[in-house]
C-alpha positions in Angstrom: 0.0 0.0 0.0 1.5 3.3 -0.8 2.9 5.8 1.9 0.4 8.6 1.7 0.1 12.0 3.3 1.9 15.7 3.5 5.7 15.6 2.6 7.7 17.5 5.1 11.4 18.7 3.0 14.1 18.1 4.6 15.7 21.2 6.7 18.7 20.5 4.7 18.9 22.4 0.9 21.7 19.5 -0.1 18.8 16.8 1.0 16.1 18.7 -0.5 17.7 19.8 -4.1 18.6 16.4 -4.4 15.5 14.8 -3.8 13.6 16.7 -5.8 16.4 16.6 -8.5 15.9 13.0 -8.1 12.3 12.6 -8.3 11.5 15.5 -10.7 14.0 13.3 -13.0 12.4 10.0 -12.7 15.5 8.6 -11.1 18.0 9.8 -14.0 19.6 12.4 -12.5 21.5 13.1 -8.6 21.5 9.4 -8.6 24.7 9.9 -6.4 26.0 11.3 -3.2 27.0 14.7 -3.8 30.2 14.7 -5.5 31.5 10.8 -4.1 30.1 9.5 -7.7 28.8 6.4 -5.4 24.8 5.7 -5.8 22.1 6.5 -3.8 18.5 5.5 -3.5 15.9 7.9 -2.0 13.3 6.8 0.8 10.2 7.7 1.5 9.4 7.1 5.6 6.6 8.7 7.6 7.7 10.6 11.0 7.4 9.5 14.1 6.7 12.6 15.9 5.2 14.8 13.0 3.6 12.1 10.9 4.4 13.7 7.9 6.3 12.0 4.9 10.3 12.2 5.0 12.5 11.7 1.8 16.6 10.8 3.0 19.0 10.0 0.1 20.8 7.1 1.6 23.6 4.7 0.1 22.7 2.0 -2.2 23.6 -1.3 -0.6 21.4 -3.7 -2.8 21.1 -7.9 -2.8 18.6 -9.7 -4.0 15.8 -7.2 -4.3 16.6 -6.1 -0.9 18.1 -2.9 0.9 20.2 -2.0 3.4 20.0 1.3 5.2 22.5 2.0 7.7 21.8 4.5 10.1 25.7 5.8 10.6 25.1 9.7 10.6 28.5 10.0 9.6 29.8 8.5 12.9 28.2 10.8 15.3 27.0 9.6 18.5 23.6 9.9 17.8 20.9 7.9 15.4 19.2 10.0 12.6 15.8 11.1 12.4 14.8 8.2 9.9 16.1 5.6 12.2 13.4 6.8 14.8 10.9 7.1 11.4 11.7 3.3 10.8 11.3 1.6 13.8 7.7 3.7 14.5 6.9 3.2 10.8 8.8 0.7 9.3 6.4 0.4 5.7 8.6 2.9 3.4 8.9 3.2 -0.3 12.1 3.3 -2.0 13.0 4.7 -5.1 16.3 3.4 -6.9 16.6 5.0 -10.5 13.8 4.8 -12.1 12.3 1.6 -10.3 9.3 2.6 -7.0 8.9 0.3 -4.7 7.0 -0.4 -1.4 9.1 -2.2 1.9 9.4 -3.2 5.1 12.1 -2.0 7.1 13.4 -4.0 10.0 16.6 -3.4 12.0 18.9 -6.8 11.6 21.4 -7.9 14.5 23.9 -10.5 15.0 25.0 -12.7 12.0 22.6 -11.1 9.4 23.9 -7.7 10.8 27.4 -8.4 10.4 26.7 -9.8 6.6 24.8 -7.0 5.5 27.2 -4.4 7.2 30.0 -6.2 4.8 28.0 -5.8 2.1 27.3 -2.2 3.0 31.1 -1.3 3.7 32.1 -2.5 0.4 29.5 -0.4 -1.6 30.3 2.8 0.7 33.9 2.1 2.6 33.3 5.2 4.9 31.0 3.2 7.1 33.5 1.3 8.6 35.9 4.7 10.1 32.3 5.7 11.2 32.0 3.1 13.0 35.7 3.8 14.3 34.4 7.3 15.4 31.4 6.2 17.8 30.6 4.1 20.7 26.8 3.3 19.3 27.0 0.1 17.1 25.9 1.9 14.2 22.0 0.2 13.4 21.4 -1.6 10.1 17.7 -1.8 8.9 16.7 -4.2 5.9 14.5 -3.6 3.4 12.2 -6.3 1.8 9.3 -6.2 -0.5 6.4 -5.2 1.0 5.0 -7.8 -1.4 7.1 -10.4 -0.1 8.9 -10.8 -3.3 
């Protein structure tokens, strides 16, 4: 079921120019992360507080039709916003290109956690001298098919 409602912008221009960039291109254009030339997808997550509709650009870490999104804010000791979004509304949509499609986000630990965080160090090596930088084990969500696909 699509995520409906008001969409809130991000407070951040670089966040906002490139979602709508990204949208208003139909996933052809500020497919990646500023100027690192590594892809992004952009996801679509309700609030927890405000209820309104978020958009994040986050790295693409893809396997088998399913997601990762890891919740580093570049190693600061705190979780982003979406990772509070997620685990009070974990139904999101995710755009990657051109391709729309509807998940469910759930936070993975242990042996899945460690697997998907290799997979997501070697699409964005950064991750793991975030990790360096804080005490928080940084949280890894999956994303599967809402269809079950």
């Amino acid at each position: 079921m699509p995520i409906e409602g008001e969409y809130e912008p991000s407070t951040a221009a670089w966040v906002r120019d490139q979602v709508e960039d990204y949208e208003r291109s139909g996933g052809t254009r500020a497919t990646t992360l500023r100027d690192t030339g590594l892809p992004v997808v952009i996801i679509t997550n309700r609030g927890a507080r405000s209820g309104k509709l978020r958009k994040t650009p986050v790295m693409r870490v893809e396997h088998d039709g399913r997601y990762a999104a890891v919740a580093s804010q570049g190693g600061a000791p705190t979780h982003p916003f979406w990772y509070y979004n997620f685990r009070a509304y974990p139904q999101v949509q995710l755009q990657d290109g051109p391709d729309k499609g509807e998940f469910a986000a759930r936070e993975v630990t242990g042996d899945e956690r460690a697997e998907w965080w290799k997979r997501a160090v070697a699409a964005y090596p950064p991750y793991a001298e975030y990790q360096e930088r804080t005490s928080r084990e940084i949280p890894v969500f999956v994303l599967e098919p809402a269809d079950g696909a």
